[in-house]
PDB file of N, CA, C and O in Angstrom:
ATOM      1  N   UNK A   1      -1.942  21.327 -18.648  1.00  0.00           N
ATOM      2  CA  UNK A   1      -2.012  20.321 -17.597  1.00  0.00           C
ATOM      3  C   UNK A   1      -0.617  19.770 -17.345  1.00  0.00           C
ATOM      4  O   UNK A   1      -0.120  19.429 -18.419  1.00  0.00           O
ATOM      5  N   UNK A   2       0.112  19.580 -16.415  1.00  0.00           N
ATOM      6  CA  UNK A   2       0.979  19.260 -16.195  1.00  0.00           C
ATOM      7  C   UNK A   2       1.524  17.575 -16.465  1.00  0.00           C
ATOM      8  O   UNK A   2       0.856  16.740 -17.075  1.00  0.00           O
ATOM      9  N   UNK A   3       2.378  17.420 -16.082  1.00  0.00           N
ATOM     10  CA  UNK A   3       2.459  15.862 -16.680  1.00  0.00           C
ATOM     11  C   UNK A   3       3.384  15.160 -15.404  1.00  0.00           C
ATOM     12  O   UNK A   3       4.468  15.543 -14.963  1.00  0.00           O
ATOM     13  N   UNK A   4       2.559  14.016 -14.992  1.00  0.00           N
ATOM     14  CA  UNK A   4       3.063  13.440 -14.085  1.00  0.00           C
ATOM     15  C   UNK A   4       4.065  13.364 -13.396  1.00  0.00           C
ATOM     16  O   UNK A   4       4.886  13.080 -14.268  1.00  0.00           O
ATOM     17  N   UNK A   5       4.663  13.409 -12.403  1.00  0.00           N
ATOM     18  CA  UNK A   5       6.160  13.216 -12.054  1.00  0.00           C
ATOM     19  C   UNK A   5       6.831  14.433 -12.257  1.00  0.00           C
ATOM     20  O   UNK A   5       7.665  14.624 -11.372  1.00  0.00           O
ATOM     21  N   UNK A   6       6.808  14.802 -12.605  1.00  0.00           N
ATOM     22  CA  UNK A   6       7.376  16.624 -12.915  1.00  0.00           C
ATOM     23  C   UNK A   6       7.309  17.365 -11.459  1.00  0.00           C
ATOM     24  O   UNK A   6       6.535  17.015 -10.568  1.00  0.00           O
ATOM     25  N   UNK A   7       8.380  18.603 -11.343  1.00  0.00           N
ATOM     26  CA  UNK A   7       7.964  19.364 -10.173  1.00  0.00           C
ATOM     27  C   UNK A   7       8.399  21.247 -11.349  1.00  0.00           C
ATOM     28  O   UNK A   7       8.589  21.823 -12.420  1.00  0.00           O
ATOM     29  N   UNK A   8       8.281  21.249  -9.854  1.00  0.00           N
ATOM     30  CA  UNK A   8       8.287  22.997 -10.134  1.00  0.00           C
ATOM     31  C   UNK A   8       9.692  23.662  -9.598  1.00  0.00           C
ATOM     32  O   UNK A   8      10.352  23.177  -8.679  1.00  0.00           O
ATOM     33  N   UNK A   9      10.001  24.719 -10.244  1.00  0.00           N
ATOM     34  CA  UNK A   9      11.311  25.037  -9.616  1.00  0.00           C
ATOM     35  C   UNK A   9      10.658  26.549  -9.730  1.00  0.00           C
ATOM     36  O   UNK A   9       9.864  26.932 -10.589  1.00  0.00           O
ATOM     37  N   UNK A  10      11.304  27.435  -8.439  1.00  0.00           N
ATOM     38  CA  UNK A  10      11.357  28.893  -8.537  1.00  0.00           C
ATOM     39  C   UNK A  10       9.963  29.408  -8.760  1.00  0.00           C
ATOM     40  O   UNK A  10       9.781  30.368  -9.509  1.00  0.00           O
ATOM     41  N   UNK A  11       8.882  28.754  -8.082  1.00  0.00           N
ATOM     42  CA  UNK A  11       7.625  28.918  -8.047  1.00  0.00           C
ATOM     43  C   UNK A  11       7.458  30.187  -6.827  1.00  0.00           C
ATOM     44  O   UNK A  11       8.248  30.382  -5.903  1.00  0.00           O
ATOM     45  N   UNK A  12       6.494  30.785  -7.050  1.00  0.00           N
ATOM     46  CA  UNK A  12       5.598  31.783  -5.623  1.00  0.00           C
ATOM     47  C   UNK A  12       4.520  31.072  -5.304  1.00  0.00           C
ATOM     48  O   UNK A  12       3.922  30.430  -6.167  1.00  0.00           O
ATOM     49  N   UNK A  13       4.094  31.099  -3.889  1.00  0.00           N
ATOM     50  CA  UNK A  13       2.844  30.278  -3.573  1.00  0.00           C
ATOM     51  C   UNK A  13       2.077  32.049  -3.825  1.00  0.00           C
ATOM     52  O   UNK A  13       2.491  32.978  -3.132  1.00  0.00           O
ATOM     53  N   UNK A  14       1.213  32.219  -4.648  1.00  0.00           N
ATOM     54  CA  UNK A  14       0.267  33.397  -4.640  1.00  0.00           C
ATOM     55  C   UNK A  14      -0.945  33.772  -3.676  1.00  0.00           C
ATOM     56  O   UNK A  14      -1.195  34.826  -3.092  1.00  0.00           O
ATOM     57  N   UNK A  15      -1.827  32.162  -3.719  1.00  0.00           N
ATOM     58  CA  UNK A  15      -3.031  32.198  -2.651  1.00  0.00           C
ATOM     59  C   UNK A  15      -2.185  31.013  -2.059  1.00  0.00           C
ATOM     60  O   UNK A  15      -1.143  30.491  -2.456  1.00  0.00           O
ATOM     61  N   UNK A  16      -3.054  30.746  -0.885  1.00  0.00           N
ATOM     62  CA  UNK A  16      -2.875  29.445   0.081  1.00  0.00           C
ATOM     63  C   UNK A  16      -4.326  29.137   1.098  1.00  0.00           C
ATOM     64  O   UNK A  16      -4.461  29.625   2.220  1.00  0.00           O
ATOM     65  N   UNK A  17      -4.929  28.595   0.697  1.00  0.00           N
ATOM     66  CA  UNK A  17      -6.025  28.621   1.329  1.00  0.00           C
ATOM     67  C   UNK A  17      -6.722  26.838   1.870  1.00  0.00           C
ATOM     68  O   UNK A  17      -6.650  25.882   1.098  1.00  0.00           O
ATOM     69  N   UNK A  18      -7.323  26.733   3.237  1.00  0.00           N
ATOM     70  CA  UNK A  18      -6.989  25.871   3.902  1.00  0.00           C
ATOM     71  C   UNK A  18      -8.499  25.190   3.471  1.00  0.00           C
ATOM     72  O   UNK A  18      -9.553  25.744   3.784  1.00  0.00           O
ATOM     73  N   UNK A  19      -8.422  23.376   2.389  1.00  0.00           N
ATOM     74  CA  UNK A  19      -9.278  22.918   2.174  1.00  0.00           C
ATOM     75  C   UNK A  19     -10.082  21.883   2.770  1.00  0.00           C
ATOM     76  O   UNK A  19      -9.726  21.551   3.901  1.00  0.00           O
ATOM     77  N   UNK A  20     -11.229  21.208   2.208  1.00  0.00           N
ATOM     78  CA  UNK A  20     -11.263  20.126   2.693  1.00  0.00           C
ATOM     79  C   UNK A  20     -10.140  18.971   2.629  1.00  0.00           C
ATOM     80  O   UNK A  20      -9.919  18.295   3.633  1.00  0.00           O
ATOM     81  N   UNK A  21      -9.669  18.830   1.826  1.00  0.00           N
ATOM     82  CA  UNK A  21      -8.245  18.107   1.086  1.00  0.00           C
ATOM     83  C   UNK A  21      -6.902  18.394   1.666  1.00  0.00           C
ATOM     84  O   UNK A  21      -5.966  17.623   1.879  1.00  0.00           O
ATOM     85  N   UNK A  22      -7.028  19.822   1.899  1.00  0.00           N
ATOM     86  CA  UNK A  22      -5.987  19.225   2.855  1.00  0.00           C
ATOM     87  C   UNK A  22      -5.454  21.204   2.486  1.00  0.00           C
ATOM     88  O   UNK A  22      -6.380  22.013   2.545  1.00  0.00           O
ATOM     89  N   UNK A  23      -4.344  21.627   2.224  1.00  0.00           N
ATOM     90  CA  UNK A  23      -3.743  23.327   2.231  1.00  0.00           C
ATOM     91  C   UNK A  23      -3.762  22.825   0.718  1.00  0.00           C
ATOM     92  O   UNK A  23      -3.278  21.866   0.117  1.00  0.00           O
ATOM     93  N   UNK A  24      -4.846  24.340   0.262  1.00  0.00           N
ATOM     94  CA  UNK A  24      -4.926  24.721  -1.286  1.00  0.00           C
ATOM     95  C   UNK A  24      -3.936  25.987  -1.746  1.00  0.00           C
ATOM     96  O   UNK A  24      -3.863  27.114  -1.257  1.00  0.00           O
ATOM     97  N   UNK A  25      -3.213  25.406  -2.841  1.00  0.00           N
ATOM     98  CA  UNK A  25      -1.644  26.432  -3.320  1.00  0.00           C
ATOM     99  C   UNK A  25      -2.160  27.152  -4.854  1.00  0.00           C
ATOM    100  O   UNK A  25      -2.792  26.391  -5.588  1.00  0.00           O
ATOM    101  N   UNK A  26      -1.995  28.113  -5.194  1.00  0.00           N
ATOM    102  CA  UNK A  26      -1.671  28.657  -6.130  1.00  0.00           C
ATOM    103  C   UNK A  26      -0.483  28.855  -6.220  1.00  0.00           C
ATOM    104  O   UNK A  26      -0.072  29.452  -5.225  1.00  0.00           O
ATOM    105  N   UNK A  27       0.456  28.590  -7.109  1.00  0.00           N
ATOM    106  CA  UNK A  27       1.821  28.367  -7.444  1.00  0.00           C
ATOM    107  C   UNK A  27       1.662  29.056  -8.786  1.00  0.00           C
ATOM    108  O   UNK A  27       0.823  28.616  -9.572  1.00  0.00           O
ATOM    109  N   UNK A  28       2.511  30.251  -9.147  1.00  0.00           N
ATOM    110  CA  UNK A  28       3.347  30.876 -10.221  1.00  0.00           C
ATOM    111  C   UNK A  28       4.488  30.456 -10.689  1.00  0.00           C
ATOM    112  O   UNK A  28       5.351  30.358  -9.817  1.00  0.00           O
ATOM    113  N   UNK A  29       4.831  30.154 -11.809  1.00  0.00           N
ATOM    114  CA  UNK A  29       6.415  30.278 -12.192  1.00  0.00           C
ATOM    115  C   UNK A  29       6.345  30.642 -13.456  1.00  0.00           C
ATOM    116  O   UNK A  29       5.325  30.676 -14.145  1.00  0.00           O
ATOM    117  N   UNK A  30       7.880  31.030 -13.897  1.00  0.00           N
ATOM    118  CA  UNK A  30       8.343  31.070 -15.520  1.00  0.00           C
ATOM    119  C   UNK A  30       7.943  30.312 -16.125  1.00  0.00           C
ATOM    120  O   UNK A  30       8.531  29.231 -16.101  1.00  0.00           O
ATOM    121  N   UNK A  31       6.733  30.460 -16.992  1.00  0.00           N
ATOM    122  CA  UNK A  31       6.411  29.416 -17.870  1.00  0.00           C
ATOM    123  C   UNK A  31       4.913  28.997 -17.794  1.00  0.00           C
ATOM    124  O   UNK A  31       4.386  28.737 -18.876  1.00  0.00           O
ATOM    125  N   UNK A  32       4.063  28.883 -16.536  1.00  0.00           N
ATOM    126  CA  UNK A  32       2.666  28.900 -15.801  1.00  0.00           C
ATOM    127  C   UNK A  32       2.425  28.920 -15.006  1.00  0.00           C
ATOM    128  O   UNK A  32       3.040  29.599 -14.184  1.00  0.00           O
ATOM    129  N   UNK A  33       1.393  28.217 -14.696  1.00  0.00           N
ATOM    130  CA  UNK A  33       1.046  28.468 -13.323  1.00  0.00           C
ATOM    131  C   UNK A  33       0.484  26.198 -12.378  1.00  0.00           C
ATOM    132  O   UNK A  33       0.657  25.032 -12.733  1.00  0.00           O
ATOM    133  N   UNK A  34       0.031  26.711 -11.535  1.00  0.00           N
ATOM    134  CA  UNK A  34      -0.510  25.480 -10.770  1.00  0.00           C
ATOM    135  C   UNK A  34      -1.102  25.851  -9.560  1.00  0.00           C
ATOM    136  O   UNK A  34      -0.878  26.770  -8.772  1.00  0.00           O
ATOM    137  N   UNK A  35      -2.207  24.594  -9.595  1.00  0.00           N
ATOM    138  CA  UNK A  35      -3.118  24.458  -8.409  1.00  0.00           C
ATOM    139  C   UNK A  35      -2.689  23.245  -7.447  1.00  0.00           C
ATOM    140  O   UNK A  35      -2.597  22.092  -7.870  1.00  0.00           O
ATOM    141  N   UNK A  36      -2.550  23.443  -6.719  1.00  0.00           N
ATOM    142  CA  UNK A  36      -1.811  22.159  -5.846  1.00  0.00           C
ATOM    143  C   UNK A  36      -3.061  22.067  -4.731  1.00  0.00           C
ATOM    144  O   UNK A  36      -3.704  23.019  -4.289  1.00  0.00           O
ATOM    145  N   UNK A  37      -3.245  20.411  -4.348  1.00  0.00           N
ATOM    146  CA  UNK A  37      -3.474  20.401  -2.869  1.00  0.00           C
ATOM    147  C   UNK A  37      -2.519  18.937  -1.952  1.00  0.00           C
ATOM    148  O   UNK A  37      -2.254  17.735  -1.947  1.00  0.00           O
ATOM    149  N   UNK A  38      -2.335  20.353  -1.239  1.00  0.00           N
ATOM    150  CA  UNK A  38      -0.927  19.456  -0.288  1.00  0.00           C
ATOM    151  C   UNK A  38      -2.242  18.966   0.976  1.00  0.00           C
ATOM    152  O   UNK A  38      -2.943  19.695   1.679  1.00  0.00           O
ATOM    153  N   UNK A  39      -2.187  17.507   0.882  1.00  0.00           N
ATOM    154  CA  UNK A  39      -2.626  16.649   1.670  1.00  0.00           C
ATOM    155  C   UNK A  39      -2.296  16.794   3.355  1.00  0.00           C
ATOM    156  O   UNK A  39      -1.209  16.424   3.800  1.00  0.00           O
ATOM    157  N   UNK A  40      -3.102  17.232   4.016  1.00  0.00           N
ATOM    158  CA  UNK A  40      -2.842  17.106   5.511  1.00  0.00           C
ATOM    159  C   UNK A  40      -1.762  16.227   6.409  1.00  0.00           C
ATOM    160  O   UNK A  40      -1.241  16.710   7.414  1.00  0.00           O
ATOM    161  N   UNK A  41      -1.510  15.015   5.986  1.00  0.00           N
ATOM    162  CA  UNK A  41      -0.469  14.640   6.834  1.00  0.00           C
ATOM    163  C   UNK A  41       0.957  14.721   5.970  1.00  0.00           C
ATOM    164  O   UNK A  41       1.847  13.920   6.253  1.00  0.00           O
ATOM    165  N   UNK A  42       1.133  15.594   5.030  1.00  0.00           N
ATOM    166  CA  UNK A  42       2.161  15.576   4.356  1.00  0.00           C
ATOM    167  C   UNK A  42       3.133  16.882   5.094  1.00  0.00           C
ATOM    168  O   UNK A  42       2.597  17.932   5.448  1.00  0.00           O
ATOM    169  N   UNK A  43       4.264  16.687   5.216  1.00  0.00           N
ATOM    170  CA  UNK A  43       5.241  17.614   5.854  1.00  0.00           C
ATOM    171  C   UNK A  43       5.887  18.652   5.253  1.00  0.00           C
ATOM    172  O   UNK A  43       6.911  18.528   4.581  1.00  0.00           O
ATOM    173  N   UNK A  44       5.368  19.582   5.456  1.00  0.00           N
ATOM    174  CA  UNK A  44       6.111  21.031   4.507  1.00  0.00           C
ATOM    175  C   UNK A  44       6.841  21.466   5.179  1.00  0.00           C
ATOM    176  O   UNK A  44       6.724  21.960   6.300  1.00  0.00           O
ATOM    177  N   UNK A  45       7.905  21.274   4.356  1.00  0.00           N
ATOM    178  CA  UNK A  45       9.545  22.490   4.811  1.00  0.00           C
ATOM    179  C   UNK A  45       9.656  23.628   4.069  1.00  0.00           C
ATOM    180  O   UNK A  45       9.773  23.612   2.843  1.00  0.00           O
ATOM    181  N   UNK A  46       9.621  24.863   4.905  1.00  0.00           N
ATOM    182  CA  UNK A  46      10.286  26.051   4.162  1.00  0.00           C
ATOM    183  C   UNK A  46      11.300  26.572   4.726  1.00  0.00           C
ATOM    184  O   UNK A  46      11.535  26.568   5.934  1.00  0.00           O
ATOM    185  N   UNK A  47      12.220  27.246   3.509  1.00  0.00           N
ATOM    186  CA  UNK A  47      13.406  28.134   4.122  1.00  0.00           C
ATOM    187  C   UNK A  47      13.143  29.310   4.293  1.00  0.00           C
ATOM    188  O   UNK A  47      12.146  29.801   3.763  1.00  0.00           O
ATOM    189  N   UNK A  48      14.262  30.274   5.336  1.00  0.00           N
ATOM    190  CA  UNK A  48      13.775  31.375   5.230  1.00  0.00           C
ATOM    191  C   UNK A  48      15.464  31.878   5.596  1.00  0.00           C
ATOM    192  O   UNK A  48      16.260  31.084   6.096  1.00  0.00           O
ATOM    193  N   UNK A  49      15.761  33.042   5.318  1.00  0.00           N
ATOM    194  CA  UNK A  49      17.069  33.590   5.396  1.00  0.00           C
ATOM    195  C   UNK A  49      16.935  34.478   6.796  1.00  0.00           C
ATOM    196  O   UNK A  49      16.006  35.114   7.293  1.00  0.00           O
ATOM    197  N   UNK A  50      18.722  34.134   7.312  1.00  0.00           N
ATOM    198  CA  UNK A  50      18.664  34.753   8.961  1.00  0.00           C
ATOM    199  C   UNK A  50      19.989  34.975   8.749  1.00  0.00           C
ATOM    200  O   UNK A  50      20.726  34.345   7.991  1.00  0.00           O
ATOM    201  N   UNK A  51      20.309  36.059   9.573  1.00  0.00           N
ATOM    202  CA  UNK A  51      22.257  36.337   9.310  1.00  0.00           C
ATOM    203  C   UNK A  51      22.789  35.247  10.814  1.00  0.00           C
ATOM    204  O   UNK A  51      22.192  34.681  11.729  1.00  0.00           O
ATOM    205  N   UNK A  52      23.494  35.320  10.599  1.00  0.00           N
ATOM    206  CA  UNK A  52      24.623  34.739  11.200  1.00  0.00           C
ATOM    207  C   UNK A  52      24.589  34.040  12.887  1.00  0.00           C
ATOM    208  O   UNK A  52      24.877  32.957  13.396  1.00  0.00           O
ATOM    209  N   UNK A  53      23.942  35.658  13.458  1.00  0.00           N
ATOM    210  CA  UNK A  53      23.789  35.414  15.181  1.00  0.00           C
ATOM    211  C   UNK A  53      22.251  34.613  15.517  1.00  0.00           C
ATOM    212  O   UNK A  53      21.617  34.892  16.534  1.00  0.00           O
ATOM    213  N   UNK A  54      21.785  33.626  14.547  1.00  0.00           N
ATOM    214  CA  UNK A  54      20.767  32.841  14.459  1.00  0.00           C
ATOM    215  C   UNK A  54      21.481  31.041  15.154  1.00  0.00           C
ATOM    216  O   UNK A  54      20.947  30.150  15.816  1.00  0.00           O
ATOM    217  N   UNK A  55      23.039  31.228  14.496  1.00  0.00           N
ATOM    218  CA  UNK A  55      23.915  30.454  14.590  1.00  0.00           C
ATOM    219  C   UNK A  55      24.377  30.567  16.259  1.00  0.00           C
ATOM    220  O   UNK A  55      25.314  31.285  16.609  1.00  0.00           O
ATOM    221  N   UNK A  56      23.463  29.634  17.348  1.00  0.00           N
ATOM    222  CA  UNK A  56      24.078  29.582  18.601  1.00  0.00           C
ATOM    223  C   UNK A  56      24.237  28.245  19.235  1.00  0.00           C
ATOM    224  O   UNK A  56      23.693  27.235  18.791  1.00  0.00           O
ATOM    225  N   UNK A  57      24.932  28.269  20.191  1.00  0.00           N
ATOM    226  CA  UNK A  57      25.339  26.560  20.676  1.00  0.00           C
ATOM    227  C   UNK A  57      23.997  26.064  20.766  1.00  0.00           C
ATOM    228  O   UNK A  57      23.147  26.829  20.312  1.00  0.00           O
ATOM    229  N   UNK A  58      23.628  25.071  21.197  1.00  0.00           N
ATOM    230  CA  UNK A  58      22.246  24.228  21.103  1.00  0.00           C
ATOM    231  C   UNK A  58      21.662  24.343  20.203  1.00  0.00           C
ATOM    232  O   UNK A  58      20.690  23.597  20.320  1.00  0.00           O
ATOM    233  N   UNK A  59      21.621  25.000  19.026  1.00  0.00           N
ATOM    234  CA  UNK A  59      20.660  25.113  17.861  1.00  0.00           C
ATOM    235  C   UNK A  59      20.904  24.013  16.996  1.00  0.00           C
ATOM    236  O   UNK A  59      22.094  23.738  16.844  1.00  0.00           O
ATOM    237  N   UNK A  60      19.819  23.104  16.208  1.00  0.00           N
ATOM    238  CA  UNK A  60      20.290  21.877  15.658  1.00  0.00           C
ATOM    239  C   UNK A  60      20.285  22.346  14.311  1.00  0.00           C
ATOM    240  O   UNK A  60      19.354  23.059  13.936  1.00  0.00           O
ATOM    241  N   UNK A  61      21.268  22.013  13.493  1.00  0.00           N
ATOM    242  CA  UNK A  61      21.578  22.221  12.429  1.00  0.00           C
ATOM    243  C   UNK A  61      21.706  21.343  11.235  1.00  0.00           C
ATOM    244  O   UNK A  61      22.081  20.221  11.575  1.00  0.00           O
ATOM    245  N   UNK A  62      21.510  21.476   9.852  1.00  0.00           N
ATOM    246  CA  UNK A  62      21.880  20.780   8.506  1.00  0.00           C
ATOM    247  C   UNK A  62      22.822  21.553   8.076  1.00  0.00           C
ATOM    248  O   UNK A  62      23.153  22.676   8.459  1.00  0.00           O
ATOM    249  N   UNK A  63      23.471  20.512   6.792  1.00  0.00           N
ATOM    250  CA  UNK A  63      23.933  21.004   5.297  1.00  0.00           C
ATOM    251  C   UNK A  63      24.240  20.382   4.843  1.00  0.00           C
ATOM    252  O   UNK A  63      24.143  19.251   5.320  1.00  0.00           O
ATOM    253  N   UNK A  64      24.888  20.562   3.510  1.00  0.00           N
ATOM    254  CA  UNK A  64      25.236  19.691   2.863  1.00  0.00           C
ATOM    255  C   UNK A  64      27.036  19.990   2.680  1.00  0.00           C
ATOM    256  O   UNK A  64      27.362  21.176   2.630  1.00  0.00           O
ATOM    257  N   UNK A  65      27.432  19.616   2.647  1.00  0.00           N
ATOM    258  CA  UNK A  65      29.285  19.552   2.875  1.00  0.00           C
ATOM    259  C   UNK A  65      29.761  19.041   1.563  1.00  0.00           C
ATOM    260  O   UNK A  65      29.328  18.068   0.946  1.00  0.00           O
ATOM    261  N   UNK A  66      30.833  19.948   1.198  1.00  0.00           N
ATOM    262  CA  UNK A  66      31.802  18.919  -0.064  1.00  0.00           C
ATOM    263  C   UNK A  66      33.166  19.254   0.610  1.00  0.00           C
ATOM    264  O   UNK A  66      33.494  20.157   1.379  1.00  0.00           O
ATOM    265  N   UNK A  67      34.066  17.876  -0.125  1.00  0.00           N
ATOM    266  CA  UNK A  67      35.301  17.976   0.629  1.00  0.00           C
ATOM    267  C   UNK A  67      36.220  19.459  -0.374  1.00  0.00           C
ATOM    268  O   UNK A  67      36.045  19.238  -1.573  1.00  0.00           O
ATOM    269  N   UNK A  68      36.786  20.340  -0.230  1.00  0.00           N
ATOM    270  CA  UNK A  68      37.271  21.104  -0.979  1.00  0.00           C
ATOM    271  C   UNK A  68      38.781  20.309  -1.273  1.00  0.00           C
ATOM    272  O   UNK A  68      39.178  19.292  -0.706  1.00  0.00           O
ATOM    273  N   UNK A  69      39.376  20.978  -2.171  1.00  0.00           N
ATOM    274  CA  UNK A  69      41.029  20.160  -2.778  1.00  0.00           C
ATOM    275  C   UNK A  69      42.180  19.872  -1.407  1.00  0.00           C
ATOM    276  O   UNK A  69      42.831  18.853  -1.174  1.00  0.00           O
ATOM    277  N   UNK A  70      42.141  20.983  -0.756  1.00  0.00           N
ATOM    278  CA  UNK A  70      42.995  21.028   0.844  1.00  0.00           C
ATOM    279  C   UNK A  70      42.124  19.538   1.517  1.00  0.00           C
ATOM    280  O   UNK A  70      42.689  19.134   2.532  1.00  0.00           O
ATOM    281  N   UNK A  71      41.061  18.822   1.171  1.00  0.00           N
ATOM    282  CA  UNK A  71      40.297  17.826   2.185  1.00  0.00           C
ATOM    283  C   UNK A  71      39.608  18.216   3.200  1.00  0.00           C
ATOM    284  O   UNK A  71      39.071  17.391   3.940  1.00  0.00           O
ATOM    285  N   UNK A  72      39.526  19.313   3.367  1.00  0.00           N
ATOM    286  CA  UNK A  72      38.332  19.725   4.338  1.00  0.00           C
ATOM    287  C   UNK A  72      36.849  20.029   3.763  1.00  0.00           C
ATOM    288  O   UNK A  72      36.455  20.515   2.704  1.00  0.00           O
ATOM    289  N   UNK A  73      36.182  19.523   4.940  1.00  0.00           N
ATOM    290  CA  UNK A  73      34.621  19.498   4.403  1.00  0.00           C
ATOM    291  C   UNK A  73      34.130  20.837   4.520  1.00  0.00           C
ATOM    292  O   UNK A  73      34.498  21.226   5.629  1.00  0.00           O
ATOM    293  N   UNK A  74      33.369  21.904   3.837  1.00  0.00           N
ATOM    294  CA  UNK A  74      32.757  22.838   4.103  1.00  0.00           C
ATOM    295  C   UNK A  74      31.502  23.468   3.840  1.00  0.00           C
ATOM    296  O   UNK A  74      31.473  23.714   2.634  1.00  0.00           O
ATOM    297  N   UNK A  75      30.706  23.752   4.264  1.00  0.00           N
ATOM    298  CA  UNK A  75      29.191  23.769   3.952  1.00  0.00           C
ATOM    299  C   UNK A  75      28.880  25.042   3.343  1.00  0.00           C
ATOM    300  O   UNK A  75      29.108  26.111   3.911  1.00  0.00           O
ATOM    301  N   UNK A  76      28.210  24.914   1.861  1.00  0.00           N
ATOM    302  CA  UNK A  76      28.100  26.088   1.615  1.00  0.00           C
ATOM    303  C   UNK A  76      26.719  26.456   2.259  1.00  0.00           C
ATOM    304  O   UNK A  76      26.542  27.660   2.070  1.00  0.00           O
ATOM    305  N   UNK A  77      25.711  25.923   2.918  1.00  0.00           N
ATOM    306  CA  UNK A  77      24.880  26.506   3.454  1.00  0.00           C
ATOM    307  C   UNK A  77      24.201  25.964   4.498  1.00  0.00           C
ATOM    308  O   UNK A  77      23.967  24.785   4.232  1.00  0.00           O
ATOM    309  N   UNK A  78      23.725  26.311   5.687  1.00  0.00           N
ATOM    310  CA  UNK A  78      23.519  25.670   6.685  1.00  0.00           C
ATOM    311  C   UNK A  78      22.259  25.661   7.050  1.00  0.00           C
ATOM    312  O   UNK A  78      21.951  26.838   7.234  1.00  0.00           O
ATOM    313  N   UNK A  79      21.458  25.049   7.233  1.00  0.00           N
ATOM    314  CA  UNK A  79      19.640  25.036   7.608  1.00  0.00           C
ATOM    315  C   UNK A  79      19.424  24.433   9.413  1.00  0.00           C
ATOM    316  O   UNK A  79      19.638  23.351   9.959  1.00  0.00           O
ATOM    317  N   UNK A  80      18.882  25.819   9.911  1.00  0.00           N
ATOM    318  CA  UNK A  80      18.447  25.905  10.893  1.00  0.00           C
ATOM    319  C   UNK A  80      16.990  24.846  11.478  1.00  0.00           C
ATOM    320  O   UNK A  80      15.851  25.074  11.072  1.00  0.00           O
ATOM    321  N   UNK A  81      17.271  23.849  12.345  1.00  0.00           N
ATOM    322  CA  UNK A  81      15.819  22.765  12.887  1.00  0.00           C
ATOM    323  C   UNK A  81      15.151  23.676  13.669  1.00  0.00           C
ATOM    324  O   UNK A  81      15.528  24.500  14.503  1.00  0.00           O
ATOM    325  N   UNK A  82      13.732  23.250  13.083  1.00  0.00           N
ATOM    326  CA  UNK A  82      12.944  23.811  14.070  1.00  0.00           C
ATOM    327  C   UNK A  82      12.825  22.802  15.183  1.00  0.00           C
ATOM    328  O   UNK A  82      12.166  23.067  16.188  1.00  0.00           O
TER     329      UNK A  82
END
């Protein structure tokens, strides 16, 4: 049984199936497993990998930026808005 407050890292969703409660998860990882139910008005973000020409003017964008030693900010990774 898991213990409160805890999350999961590097999990697979295995099943996903749509409950009364709201989207039912089977979740795998190193170590066990979990049953999740993600509540209906709760907001799920997923990533997904795209090369480069995904990157066009008007597209709204994230990241996270560190300043490198020269002082320029640079993002090691950039997340595409839906």
């Amino acid at each position: 049984m898991p213990m409160p407050n805890t999350s999961i890292t590097h999990g697979v969703v295995k099943a996903s199936t749509k409950g009364p409660a709201g989207q039912e998860l089977d979740i795998v990882y190193p170590g066990g497993s979990r049953h999740l139910t993600v509540p209906s008005d709760v907001k799920v973000t997923a990533y997904d990998l795209h090369d480069r020409g995904a990157l066009k003017p008007g597209v709204m964008v994230g990241g996270v930026t560190r300043k490198d030693p020269d002082g320029v900010a640079r993002a090691g990774q950039v997340v595409l808005a839906n």
